[in-house]
C-alpha positions as CSV (number, residue, x, y, z in Angstrom):
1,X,12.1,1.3,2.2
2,X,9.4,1.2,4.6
3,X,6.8,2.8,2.2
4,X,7.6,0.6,0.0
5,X,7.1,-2.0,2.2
6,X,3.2,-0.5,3.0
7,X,2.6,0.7,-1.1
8,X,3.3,-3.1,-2.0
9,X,1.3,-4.5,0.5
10,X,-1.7,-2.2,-0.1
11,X,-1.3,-2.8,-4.5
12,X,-1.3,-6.9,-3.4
13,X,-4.4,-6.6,-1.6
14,X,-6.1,-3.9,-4.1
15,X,-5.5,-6.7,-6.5
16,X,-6.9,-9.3,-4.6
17,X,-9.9,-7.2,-4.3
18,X,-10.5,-6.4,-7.6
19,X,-9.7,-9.9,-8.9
20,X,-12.2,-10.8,-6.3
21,X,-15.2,-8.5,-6.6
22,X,-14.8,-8.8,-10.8
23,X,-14.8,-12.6,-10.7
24,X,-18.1,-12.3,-8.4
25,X,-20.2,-9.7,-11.0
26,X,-19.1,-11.9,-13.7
27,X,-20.4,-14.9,-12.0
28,X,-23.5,-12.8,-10.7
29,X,-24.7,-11.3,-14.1
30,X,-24.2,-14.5,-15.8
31,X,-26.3,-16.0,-13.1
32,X,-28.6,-13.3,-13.5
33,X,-28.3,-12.3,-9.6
34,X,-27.9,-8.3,-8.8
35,X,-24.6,-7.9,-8.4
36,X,-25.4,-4.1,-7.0
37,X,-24.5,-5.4,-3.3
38,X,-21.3,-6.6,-3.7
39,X,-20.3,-3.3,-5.4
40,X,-21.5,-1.4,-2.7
41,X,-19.8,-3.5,0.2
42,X,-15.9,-3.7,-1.1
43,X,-15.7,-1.1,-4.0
44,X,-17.0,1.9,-2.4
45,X,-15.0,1.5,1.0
46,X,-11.9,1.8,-1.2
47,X,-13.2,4.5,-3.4
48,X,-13.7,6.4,-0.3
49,X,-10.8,6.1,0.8
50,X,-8.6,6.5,-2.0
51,X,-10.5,10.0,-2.1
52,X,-10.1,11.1,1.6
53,X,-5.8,9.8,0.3
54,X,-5.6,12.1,-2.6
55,X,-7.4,15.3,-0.4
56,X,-4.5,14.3,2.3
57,X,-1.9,14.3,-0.2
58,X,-2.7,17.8,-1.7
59,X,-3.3,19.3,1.9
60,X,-0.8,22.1,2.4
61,X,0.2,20.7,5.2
62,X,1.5,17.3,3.6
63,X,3.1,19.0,0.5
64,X,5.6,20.5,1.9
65,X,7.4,17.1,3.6
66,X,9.6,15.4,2.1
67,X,8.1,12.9,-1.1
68,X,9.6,10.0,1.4
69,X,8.1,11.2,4.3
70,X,4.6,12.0,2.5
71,X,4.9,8.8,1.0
72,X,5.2,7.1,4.0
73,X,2.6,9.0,5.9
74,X,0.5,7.9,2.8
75,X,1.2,4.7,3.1
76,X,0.6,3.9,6.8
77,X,-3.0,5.2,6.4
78,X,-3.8,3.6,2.7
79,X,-2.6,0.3,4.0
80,X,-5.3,-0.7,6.6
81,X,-8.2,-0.3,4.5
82,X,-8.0,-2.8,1.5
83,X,-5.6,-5.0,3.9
84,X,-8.3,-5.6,5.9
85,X,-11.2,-5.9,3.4
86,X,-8.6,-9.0,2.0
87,X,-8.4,-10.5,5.4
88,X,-11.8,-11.0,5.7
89,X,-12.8,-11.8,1.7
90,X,-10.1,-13.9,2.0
91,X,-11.6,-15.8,5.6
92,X,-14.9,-15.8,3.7
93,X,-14.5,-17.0,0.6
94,X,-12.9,-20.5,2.2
């Protein structure tokens, strides 16, 4: 229950990132402003971490728990990340 909890707050604020950051380039490019910046500031933060999340999910370690507990584990670190990010887009953007 809990990681479902943390998964559904982590997929709300993935979507308000991408939502977000592809609203922004298409306002950028049809301004004709580089749009290279914004990528790099939100995208690549989640990028990285969804990559360090999938090495932690096939470490030996993890496989052999349980799928609730690995999920869970999961969870509690994938949720910070693009919760944050949100928080402050969010604070930013008015």
């Amino acid at each position: 229950m809990l990681a479902g909890v943390l998964w559904a707050v982590t997929l709300l604020s993935l979507n308000w990132l991408v939502s977000l950051v592809g609203i922004t380039v298409v306002w950028g490019l049809a301004a004709g402003v580089p749009v290279g910046d914004i990528l790099l500031r939100y995208v690549l933060p989640a990028v990285g971490a969804a990559a360090a999340l999938t090495a932690l999910a096939f470490a030996p370690g993890i496989r052999r728990l349980t799928m609730e507990i690995r999920l869970l584990l999961i969870g509690v670190l994938a949720c910070p990340v693009p919760t944050v990010l949100t928080v402050i887009t969010w604070i930013q953007a008015g």
